[in-house]
Each structure stands twice: as C-alpha cells, then as structure tokens.
C-alpha positions in Angstrom: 0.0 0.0 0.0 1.2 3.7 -0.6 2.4 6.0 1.6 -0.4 8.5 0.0 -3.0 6.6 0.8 -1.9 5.2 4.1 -1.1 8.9 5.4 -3.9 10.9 3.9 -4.3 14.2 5.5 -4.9 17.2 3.6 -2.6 19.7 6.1 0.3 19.1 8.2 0.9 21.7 10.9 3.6 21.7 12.7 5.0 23.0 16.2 2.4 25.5 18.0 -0.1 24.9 15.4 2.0 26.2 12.4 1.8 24.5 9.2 4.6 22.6 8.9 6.9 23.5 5.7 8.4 21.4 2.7 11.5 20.6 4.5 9.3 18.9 7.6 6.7 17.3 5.8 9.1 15.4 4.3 11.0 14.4 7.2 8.0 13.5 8.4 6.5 11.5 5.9 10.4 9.7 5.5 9.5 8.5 9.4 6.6 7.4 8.8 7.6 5.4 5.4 10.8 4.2 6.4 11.0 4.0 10.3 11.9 0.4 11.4 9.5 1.2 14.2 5.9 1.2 14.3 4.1 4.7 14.8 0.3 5.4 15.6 -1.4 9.0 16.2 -5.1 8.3 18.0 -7.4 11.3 18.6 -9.4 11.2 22.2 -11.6 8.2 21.3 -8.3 5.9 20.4 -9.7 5.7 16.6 -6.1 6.0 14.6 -5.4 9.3 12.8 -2.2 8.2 11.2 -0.4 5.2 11.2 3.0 4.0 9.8 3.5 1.2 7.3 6.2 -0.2 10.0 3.4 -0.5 13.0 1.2 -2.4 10.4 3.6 -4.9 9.0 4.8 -5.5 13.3 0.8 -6.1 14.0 0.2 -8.4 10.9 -2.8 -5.7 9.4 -3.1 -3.5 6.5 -2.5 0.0 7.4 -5.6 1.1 5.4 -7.5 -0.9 8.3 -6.3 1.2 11.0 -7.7 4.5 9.7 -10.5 5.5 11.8 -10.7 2.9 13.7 -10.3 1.6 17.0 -8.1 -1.0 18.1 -10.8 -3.4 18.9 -12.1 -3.6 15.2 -8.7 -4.4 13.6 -7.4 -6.4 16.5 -8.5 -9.3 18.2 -10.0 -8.4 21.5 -7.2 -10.1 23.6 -4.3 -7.9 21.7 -6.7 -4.5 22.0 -7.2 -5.0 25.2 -3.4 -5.7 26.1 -3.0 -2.1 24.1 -5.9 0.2 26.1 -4.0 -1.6 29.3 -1.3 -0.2 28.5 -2.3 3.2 27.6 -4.4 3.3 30.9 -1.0 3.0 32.6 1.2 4.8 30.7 3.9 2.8 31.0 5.8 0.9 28.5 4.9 -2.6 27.9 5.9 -5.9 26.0 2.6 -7.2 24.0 2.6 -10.2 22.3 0.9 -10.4 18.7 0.6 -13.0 16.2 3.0 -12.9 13.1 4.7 -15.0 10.7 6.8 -17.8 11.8 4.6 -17.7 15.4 3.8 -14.6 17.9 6.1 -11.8 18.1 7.2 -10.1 21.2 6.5 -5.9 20.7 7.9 -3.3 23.1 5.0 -0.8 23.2 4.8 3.1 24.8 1.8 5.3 24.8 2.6 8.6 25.0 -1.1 10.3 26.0 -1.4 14.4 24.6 -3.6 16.0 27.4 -5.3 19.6 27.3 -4.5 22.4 30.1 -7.0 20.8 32.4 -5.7 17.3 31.8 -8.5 16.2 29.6 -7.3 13.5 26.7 -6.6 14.9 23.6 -5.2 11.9 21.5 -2.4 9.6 21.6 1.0 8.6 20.4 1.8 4.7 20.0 5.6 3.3 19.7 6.4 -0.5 19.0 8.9 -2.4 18.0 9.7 -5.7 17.6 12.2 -7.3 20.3 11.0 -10.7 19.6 15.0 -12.3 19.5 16.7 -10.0 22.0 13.9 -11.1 24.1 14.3 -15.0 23.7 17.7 -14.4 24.2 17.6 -12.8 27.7 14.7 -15.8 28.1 17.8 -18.2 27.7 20.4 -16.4 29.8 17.9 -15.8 32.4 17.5 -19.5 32.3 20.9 -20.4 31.9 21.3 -18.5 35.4 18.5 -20.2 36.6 19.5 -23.5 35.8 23.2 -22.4 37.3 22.2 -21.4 40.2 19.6 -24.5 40.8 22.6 -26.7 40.3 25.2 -24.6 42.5 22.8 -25.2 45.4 21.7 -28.8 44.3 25.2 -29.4 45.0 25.9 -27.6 47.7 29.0 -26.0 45.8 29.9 -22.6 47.0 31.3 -20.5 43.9 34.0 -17.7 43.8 35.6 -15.4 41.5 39.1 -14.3 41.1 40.8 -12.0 38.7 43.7 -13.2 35.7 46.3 -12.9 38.1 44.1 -15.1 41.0 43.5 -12.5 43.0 40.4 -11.8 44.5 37.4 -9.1 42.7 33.9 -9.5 44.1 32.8 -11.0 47.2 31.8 -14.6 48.6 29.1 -14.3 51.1 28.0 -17.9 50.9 32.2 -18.6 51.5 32.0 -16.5 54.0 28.9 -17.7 55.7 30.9 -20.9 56.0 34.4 -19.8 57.2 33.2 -16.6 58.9 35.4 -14.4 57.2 34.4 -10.5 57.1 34.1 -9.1 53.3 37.9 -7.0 54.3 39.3 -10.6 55.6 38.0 -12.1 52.4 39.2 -8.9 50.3 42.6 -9.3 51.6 43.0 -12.9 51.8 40.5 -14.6 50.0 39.7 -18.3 50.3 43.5 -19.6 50.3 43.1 -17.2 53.8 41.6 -20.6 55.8 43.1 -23.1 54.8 44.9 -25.5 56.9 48.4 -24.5 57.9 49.4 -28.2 56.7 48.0 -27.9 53.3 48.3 -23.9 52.5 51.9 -24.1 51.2 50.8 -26.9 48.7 47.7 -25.7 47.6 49.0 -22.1 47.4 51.8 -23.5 45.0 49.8 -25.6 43.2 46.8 -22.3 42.7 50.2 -20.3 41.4 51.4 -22.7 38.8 47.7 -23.1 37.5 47.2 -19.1 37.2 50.6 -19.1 35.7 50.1 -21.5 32.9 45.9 -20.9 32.7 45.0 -24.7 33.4 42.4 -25.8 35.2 43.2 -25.7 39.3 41.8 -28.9 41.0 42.5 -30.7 44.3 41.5 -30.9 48.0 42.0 -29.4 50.9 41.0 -28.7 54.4 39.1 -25.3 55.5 38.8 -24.0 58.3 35.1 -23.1 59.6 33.6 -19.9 61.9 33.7 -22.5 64.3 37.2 -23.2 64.1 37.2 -26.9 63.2 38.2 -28.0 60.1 35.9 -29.1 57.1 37.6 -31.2 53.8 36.3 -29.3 50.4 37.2 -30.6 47.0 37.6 -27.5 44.6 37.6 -26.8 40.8 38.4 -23.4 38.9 38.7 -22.9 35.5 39.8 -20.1 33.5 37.0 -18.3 31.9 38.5 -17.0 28.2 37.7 -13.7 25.8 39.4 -14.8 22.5 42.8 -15.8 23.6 42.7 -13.9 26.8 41.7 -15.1 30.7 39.5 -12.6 32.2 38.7 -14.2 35.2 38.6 -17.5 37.0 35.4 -19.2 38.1 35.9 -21.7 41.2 33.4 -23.9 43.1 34.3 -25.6 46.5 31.9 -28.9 47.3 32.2 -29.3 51.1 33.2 -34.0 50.7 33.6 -34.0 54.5 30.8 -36.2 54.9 32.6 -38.7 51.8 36.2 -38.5 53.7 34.6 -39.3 57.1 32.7 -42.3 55.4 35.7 -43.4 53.6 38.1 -43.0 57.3 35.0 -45.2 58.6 35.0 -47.3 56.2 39.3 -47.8 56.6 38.7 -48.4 60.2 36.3 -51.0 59.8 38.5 -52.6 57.4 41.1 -52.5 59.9 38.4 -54.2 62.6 37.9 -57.0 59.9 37.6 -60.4 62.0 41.2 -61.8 62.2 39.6 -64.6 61.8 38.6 -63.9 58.2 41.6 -61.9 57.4 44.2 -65.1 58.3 41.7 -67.5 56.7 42.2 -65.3 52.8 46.2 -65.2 53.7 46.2 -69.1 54.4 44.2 -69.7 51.6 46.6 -67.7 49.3 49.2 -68.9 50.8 47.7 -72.7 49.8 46.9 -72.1 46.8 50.3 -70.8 45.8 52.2 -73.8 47.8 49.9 -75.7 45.4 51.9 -74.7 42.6 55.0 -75.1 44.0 56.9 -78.6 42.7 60.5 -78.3 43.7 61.6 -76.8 47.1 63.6 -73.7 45.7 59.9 -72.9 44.4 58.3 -73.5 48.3 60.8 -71.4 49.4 60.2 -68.5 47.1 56.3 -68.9 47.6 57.4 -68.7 51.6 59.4 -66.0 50.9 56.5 -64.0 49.6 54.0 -64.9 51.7 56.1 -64.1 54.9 56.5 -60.3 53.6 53.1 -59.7 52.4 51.0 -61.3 55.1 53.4 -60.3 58.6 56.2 -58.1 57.0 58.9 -60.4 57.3 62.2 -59.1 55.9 64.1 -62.2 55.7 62.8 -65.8 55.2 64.3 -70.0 55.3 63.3 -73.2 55.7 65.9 -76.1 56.8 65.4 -79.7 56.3 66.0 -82.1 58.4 68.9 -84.9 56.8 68.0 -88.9 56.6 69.5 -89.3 60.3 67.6 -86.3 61.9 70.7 -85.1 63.6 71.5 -81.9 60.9 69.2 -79.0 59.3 70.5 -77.8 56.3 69.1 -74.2 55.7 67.7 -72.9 52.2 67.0 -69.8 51.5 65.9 -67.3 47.7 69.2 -66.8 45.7 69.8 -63.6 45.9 69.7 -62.1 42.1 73.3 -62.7 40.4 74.3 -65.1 42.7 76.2 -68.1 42.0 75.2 -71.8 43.1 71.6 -71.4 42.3 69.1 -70.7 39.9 67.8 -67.1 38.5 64.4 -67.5 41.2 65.8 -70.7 42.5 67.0 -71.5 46.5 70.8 -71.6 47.9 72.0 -73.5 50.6 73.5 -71.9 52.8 75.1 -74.6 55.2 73.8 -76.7 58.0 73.6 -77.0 61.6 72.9 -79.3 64.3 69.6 -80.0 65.8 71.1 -80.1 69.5 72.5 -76.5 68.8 71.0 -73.2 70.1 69.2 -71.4 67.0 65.9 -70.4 66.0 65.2 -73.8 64.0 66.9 -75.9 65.6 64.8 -75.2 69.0 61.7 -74.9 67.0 62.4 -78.7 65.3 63.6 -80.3 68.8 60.9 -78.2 70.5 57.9 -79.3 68.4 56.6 -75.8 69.2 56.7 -72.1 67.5 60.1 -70.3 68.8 59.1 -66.5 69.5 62.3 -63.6 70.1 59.9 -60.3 69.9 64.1 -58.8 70.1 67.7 -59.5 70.5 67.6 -59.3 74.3 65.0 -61.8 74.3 66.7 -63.8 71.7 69.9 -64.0 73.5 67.5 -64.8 76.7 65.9 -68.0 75.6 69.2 -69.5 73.2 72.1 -67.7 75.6 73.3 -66.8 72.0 72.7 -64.9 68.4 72.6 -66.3 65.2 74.7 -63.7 63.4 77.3 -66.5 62.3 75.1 -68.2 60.6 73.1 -65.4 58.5 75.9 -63.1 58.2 74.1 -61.0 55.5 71.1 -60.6 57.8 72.7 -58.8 60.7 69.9 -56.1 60.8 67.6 -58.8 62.1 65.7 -57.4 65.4 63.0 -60.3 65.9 63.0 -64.3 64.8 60.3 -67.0 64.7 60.8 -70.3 63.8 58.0 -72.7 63.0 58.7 -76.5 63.0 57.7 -78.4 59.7 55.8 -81.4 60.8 54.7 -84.3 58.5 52.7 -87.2 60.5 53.1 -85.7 63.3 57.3 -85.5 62.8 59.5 -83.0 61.9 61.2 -82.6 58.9 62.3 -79.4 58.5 61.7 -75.7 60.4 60.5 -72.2 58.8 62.0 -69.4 59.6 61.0 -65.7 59.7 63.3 -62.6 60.6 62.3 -58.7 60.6 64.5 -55.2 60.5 62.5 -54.2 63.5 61.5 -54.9 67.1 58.6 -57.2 66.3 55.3 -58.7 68.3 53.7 -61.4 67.1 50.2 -61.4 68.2 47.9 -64.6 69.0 45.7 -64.0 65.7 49.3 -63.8 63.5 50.7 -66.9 65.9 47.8 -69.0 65.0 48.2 -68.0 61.0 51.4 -69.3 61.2 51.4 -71.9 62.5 48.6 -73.0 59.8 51.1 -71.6 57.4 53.8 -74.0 59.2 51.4 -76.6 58.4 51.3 -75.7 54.4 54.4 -75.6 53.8 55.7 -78.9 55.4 52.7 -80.8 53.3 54.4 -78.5 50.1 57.8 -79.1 51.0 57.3 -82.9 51.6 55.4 -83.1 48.0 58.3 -81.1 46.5 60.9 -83.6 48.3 59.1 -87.0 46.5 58.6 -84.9 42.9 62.2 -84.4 42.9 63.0 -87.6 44.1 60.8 -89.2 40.8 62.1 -85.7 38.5 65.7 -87.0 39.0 64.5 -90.7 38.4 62.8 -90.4 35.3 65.7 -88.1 34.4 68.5 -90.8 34.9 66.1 -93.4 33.1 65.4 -91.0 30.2 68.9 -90.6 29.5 69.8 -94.0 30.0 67.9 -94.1 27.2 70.2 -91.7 24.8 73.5 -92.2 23.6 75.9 -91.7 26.9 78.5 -90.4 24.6 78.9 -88.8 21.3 81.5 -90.6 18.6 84.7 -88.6 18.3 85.9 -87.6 14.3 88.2 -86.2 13.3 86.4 -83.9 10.5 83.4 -83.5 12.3 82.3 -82.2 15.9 78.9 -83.7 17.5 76.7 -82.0 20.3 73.8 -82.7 21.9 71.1 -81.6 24.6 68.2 -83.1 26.4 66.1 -81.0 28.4 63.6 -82.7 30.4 60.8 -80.5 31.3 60.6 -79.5 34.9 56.4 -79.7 34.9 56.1 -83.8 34.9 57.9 -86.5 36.4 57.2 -88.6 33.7 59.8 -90.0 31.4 59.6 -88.7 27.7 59.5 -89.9 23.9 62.2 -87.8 22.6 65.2 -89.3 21.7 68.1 -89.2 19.1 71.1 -91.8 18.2 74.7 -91.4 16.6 76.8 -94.8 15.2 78.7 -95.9 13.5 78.2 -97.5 10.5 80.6 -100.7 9.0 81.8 -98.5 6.3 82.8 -96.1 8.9 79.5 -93.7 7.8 78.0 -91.8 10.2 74.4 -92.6 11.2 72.3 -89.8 12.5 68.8 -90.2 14.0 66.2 -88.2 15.8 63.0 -89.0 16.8 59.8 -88.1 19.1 56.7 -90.9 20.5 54.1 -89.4 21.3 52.7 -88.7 24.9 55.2 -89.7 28.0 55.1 -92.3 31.3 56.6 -96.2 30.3 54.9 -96.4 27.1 56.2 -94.0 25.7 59.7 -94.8 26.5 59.0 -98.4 25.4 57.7 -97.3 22.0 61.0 -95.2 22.0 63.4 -98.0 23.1 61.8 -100.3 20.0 61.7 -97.8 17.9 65.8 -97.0 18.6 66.7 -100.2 18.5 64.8 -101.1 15.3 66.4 -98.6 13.7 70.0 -99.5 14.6 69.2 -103.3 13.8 67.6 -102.3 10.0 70.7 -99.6 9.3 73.7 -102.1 9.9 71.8 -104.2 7.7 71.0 -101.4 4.6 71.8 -97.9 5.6 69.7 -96.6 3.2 67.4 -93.9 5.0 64.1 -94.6 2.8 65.2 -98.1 3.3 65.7 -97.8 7.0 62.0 -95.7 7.4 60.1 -98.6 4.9 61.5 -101.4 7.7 60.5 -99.3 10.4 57.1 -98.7 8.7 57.2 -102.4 8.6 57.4 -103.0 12.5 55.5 -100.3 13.3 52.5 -101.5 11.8 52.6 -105.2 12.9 53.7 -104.1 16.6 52.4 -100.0 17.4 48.5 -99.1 18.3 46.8 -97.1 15.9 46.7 -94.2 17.7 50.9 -94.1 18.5 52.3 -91.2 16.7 56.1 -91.6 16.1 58.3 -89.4 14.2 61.6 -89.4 13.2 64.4 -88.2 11.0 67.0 -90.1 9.5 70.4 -89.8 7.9 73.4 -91.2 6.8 76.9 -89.3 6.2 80.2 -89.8 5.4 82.2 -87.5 7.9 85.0 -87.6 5.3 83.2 -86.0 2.6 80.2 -84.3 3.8 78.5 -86.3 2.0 74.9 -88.1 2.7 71.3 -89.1 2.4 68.5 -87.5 4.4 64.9 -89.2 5.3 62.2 -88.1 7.0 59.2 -89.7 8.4 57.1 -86.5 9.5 59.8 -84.9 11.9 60.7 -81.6 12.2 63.0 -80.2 9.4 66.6 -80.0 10.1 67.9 -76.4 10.9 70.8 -75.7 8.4 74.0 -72.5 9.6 76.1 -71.3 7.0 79.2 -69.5 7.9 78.6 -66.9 4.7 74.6 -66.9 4.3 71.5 -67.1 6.3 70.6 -70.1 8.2 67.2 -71.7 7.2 65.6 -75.2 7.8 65.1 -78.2 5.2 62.8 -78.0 2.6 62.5 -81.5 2.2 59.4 -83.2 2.0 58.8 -84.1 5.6 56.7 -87.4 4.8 54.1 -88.9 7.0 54.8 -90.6 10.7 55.7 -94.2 10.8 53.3 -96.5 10.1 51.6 -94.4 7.8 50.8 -95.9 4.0 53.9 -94.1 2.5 56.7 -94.5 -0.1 59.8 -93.6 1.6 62.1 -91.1 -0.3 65.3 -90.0 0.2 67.3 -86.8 -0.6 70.8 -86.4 -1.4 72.6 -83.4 0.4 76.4 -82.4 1.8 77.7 -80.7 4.6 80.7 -78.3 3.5 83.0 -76.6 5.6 82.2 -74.5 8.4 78.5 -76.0 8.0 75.7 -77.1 10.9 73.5 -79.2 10.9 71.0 -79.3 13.6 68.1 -82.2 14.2 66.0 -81.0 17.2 62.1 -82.2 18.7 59.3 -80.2 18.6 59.5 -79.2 22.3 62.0 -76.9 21.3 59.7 -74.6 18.9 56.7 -75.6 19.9 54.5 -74.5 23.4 51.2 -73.5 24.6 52.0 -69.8 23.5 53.7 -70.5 20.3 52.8 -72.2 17.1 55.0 -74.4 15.1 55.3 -72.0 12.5 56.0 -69.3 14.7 58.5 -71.6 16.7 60.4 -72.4 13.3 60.4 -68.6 12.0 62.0 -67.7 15.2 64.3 -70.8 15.2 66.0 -69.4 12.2 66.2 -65.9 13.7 67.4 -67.1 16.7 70.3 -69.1 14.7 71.1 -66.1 12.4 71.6 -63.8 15.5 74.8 -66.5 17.2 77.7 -65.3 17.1 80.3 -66.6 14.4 82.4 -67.9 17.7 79.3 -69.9 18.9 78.1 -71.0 15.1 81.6 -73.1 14.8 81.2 -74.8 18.9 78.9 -77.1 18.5 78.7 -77.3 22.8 78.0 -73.5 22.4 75.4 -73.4 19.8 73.2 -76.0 21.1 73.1 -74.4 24.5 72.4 -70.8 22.7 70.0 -72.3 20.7 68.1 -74.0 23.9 68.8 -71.0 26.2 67.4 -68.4 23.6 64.5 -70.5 22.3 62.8 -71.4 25.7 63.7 -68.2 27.0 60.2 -66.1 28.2 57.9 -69.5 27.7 57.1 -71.9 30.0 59.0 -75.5 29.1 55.9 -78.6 28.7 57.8 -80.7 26.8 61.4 -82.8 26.6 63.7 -80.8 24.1 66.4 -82.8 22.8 68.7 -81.2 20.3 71.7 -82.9 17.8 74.1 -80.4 16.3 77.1 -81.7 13.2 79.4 -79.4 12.1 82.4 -79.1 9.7 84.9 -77.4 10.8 87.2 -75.4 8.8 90.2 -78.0 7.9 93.1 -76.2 10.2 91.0 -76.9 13.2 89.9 -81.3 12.4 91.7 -83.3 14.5 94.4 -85.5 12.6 93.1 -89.4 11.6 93.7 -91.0 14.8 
C-alpha cells in the first residue's frame, strides 16, 4: 500500500499549530515510510489518525484498516485490550501479537497528549519488535536459573578471582561458612583458611595453574567460623575472551561427609575379624604352595608370603637330613648369585639339631620359637645367630616354625624382621597354619624331585651316553627334560657308526610320555639301529621301520623321526624323514634356514619312503631338534620355526663353529620367556674349517 494513501491528510501543521513546511513534511513523511518502528497517532476516542507502514507490517494488518478505527475492530479483543491496558498505565509494555513464523514479542509506549486541564486529547503509540533480544535474555535468564539450581543442588559454593588469582567480588556464601568478614576475604581470600598443613601446597599448586591458565583442581581442608576444620574438594577454570583469561570461576563442594565415610570405612576394614583376614592369607598362601613342585619354588612362595602377610624381611626353611641329627638351611638366591638358579634356593650350610638357633629349638621343641628382640633372643638361646646369617645382621625379631609331617619334623621355617617385632595370637595362630602348608608343600616337593631325578636318569639311560669322536666333524647334543612332569619322555636321538665307517644320525619323538612311551622309543631305537647295519639306506631304514611299526604300534601311536646317513669324510649323505621336524641348516657366509624337504608322513603311515641327497661343507651345521624346542602352549610351530631361524642367524660366528656353544644358545634363547611342557632334545654336526679337524687318529 502507498504511503499516500496510508497517510492521507490534507494539512500538516507543525509545532504550535504552524503549518509545517516542505522541509518537515518530508522528514515526516520519511519516518513514517521508512522507520523500522511502528508509529500510531489516536485522537481522544483511540480511533487511529495516522499510522506507519512499520506499525502495520509489526501487528500483521493493512494500514488502510487502522484508519479510523479503534483497536478493537482491527485487533483481536485479547491484543486490544493488552494495548488500552497499557495506555491506561502509561507505561511501556511488551505485548505479544501474532505474526509469521509464530507470535512476536512488541515493546509498546503510549505517549497520552492532554489539554491544560488534563483532559485527553489523543495519543501517540511506539512498538517495536524485540521478539530475539527477548528469547535471548529468556535463555540467559535461564541459563542462570538452571546455574544457580545446580550450585545449590550441590551444595557448591562459587567464587571469582581475577587473571592474576586475586580476589574481585565478594563470597558471602564462603564467608557464611568460614566466617570471614568481606575485608578478611578482600585481603586474603579463600587460600586465607586453609589448613596450615596444606596452604603451602595448595598455594603453589593455585600459582602454577594461574601461571600456565589450566584448570586448578585438588583438596584441601578449611577452616570453619567455628574453628574446626571441614575437607572441600575444589575446581576453577579459566573463563576465556578470544585468547585472553578474564577471570577465574571456582566452586568448593564441602566431601567431609565422603572422607569421614571413607576413614569409617578404613577403620572398619582394619576391625575386619582376624579370623577372616588369616583365613584369605592361608588360603593364598595354599593355593600358591599348590603350585610349587620343587623346594627352591616352596621357598620362594614362603618367601612372599612371609613379607606380604606379617612383614617379614628375611625368610628360610631347613630340612632335616635322613638321620635327623642336621638341618640344612635354604633360602631365595639372591639375584646374580652363583650356586643357584635365577628364582631358585641356595643353601647356605647346615647345623645341628642339638644347637641353640631359631630352628633348631623350633624342630627339637615341636613348638613355635618367639624372640619379639635381641635381648630376648639372647634370653631364651644364651646366644645370636649372626654367624650363621651373616648377611642378615639387621635382624631385630626371629620366629621359627617347626615343619611337621605325621606328626614328625622334617624341617623348620623361619621368619626374621629389621625391627622390634610382636607377634600377636591372631598372626601366631596363621602361622602356624602356614607351618602346616608348607611342610605338606615341601614334603610333595621332596618325593617330585625324588621321581624328577628318576625319570631323568632313566630317560637318559635311554640316549646315547656319549657322542662318537671324528676327526672332521664335531657332535653336540642336549636333552632337556621338562621341569612340569615326572614322567619319562619320547624324545630321543642316536649317533653310530656305521661298517663303512659312515655316520648314522637319527632323531625322533613318540608321542605322549610315562613307560609307554619310552617303550615305544626304546623299540623304535633299537629297530632302527638293527635295520641300518643291515642297509643304511634312510628310505630303506623308514620302509623297515614302517614295517614293524604297523605289525607291533597301536593305531593311535604317533612316532616321528628323522634319518640320515653321512660320510664324515666328505660331507657327503642321504636325508629321510618320516614327519619330523625339518633339520635347521648354519652357514658361515649366508643365512641359516631349515630343510625343505618333503617331511613325509609318521611311521606307520601308508607311505613310499624317499630319500634326498645333500652335503655338509666346511664350516657347515647341521642341527636335528624335537618339537619341544619350537613348539609351546604360547607358540605355534610355525612361529617356533620362524624364530628358530632368527634365533640361529643372530649366534655369534664364535658360537656357530662350537657345537657345545650353539646347542646351549639355541636352547637357552629359544625357551627363553615360555614356560617348558615338553622334553627338548637337540643334535648339532658341524664341519669345521680343515686347520682346526683333528688328525686321523
């Protein structure tokens, strides 16, 4: 619509009744046009004189419809009455009106024109639209809202500090809680009342964080108007404008409550029944002695136990010898020390039963032997023991524990500490339970040895007892029995010699352990050696065993082995395998690797035997192993063999030519980090370069 029509009005006067000229009809008609603001001129009845095409686009109507008319018959009667309301007052007012894209917020003034006697002569209305800046003080007003519901949901108290941590506006709620006056607070702020003990700390810590603008969080203690001491957990964070701080915002929660529950809570840990608390120790204790199979290992487990369940510093057991007359004392190798094993026990000598120590009057005694000190050590024995644990001459209290087995001794525990030590009844009784485990561990460790060394001596009775001596060739060779079984093993290997002064090389592994499977490994051996002096042949030699193996084996045996046949003169041989692991062949000028060659089927298998031709030259190795040594419960064959030949490229050329060398760096590297479930045996040839063979003898 047109500003002419929208604004008739046939003379414009201006101030003091004088019509207004060119210049200010103008101006006047350019406010009315163009003003982002609504205008309205009513006479004394509130029907519109003039109105401006701003007020009618702000209340959705035509401005043609406002012309001489009131409110009411443009409006709807809600809005007009919202618009006389506010006229009646006088005062401006925000008035909500329908528009496009939902209502829309005006701020409305009526500015009344009143005669000399006060009587209403018309009326001026403003309005314009604040619709957005009024949502968006309706979400910082509930921002604050929602700030301040959660401040005193969670009992925080917040404070403010300038960039540099110093303190700008007041904390009444901090001060309600430490009594501080707003000049104490002014001057020293919160860091004011805090404990003596922690003020230096936190004080630092606050200085750092302002320094560097990170966020400042930790704990402290406060003190209240009352004068105790209250524990508040506090966060500030640096409040930023662009890449500047401009202040710090902090809020203290008062966790006194949470530390006194959680000192409650450690107290009534501390009150836990003894009862209970020896019972998981002893039980620990058991099931570790469980695991224990040799008696450096009971020893070790002892050893921990005694400093994690009384704080011992110094732990032994003795064991009693066949005649009962002598205890000799074990004790953890200390790291680096010869005699023993890396984790293992040393022995560190013997005494008598009938003397005056610790174990000895525990063992003869039958009974716990308590010295809380050295005066009351030297009290009850007339004597120390400094002689006899020379390296333990800090000791301040003993106890010795007799090992009983039936009802007998066999050996005493022993505990030492650094300190002056009481042992109370609770810790008495534990021990002695713990006595109890470790003479049932230490007499199971005593018989596994026992059968360990037995099915030791009878598996090696089983291998060669010595290697044959040549003059162009050196042999070595290694069994390791594994140290989880007391079993004896299938793995074996053979060196002989031939009629024709040949070499004959075997290696081979039954499956599964105990007598059968050294049986199967003794006929197996000795099948072997009877078929080779007859016809060396190695596919000859497997097709025989085949042979017996069927007519004599179960089904379900699995046997493998690997045969050869070499002329230690030349180098020269033959090579056969019947599903054993591939030979590991060392170069002195290339990279080691293992055979390629076909590895054929176990014996007994439906098989033709073949045989490949090969040579060992100068300064070669070759190495015949079992699958203990690559394989384990961690590690795949595969994996075992890939690492075999990086193991073997990584020897030194000095270890590469001694055969004695390289099979104990091949062993020591390869097990090494794994636990050893299997026998390992390994068979190493090598060709020395011809200045170092021995002469023809």
């Amino acid at each position: 619509m047109s500003t002419e029509t929208s604004v008739p009005h046939p003379r414009l006067s201006g101030a003091e009744g004088q019509p207004m000229d060119a210049s200010d009809a103008a101006l006047y008609a350019t406010l009315m046009r163009q003003s982002a603001e609504g205008f309205a001129f009513f006479d004394a009845g509130l029907r519109c004189r003039r109105a401006s095409d701003a007020l009618g686009r702000l209340l959705g109507v035509p401005v043609a419809d406002l012309q001489r008319r009131g409110l009411a018959e443009v409006l709807s009667a809600a809005v007009a009455a919202e618009f006389e309301a506010a006229l009646a007052t006088g005062a401006e007012a925000d008035l909500t009106v329908p528009g496009e894209g939902g209502e829309r917020v005006l701020a409305c003034a009526w500015l009344p024109a009143r005669d000399e006697d006060g009587a209403l002569l018309g009326a001026v209305l403003t309005a314009r639209d604040v619709t957005e800046r009024r949502r968006a003080e309706e979400v910082v007003r509930r921002k604050e809202q929602r700030y301040r519901s959660l401040v005193e949901a969670s009992a925080q108290v917040v404070w403010v500090a300038a960039p540099d941590g110093t303190v700008i506006d007041d904390a009444p709620e901090w001060r309600a809680i430490t009594g501080q006056t707003p000049d104490d607070y002014a001057a020293g702020g919160w860091l004011a009342v805090v404990h003596p003990e922690d003020r230096a700390r936190i004080e630092a810590i606050w200085r750092e964080c302002v320094g560097e603008d990170r966020v400042f969080e930790t704990g402290y203690r406060v003190r209240t108007k009352s004068g105790t001491y209250r524990h508040f957990d506090v966060r500030a964070v640096p409040i930023w404008r662009g890449g500047t701080v401009i202040e710090w915002v902090g809020a203290n929660t008062d966790v006194t409550g949470q530390r006194e529950a959680e000192e409650m809570r450690g107290r009534l840990t501390e009150q836990l029944s003894a009862a209970a608390l020896r019972t998981a120790r002893l039980q620990q204790a058991t099931s570790m002695l469980a695991e224990a199979l040799t008696v450096a290992q009971v020893v070790q487990v002892i050893t921990e136990v005694g400093r994690s369940a009384i704080g011992a510093d110094f732990s032994a057991v003795a064991l009693l010898d066949d005649d009962k007359l002598r205890l000799s004392i074990v004790t953890p190798a200390q790291p680096g020390e010869g005699g023993a094993p890396e984790g293992g026990a040393a022995v560190r000598g013997d005494i008598k039963v009938s003397d005056q120590t610790v174990m000895s009057v525990a063992v003869r005694e039958s009974r716990p032997f308590l010295a809380e000190h050295p005066n009351a050590l030297r009290l009850q024995l007339g004597r120390d023991e400094a002689e006899l644990f020379s390296r333990h001459n800090e000791e301040r209290a003993w106890v010795g524990l007799p090992l009983l087995a039936a009802g007998a001794p066999i050996g005493a525990l022993r505990f030492a500490f650094t300190r002056p030590r009481e042992i109370t009844e609770e810790e008495r009784v534990f021990l002695e339970a713990l006595a109890g485990q470790c003479a049932l561990a230490v007499e199971r460790a005593l018989l596994f040895e026992r059968e360990h060394k037995t099915a030791e001596e009878l598996q090696r009775s089983l291998l060669p007892s010595d290697l044959p001596q040549l003059p162009n060739m050196v042999l070595a060779a290694r069994y390791n029995p594994a140290t989880r079984h007391v079993q004896v093993g299938g793995d074996w290997y053979d060196v002989f010699r031939l009629p024709d002064d040949r070499l004959a090389v075997a290696a081979g592994d039954v499956m599964g352990k105990g007598v059968l499977a050294a049986a199967g490994m003794g006929r197996v051996r000795n099948a072997l050696r009877a078929l080779a002096l007859n016809d060396p042949r190695p596919a000859a030699v497997l097709a025989g065993l085949d042979r017996l193996f069927s007519a004599t084996e179960d089904e379900e045996q699995f046997t493998t082995v690997a045969y050869a046949v070499i002329d230690p003169d030349t180098g020269q041989g033959a090579f056969s395998n019947a599903g054993h692991m591939p030979p590991l062949l060392i170069f002195p000028d290339e990279a080691p690797r293992v055979s390629t060659s076909e590895p054929g089927t176990p014996l007994g298998w439906p098989s033709q035997r073949q045989q490949t031709s090969f040579s060992i030259e100068t300064g070669n190795t070759v190495v015949f192993y079992s699958d203990g040594l690559v394989e384990n419960r961690r590690r795949g064959v595969d994996a075992g063999l890939e690492e075999l030949v990086s193991v073997a490229a990584s020897a030194p050329p000095e270890v590469v030519g001694d055969p004695e060398r390289l099979v104990d760096f091949l062993v020591d590297r390869m097990l090494a980090g794994y636990e050893q479930v299997d026998d390992v045996t390994v068979l190493a040839l090598h060709v020395p370069p011809k200045s170092t063979q021995n002469p023809r003898r």
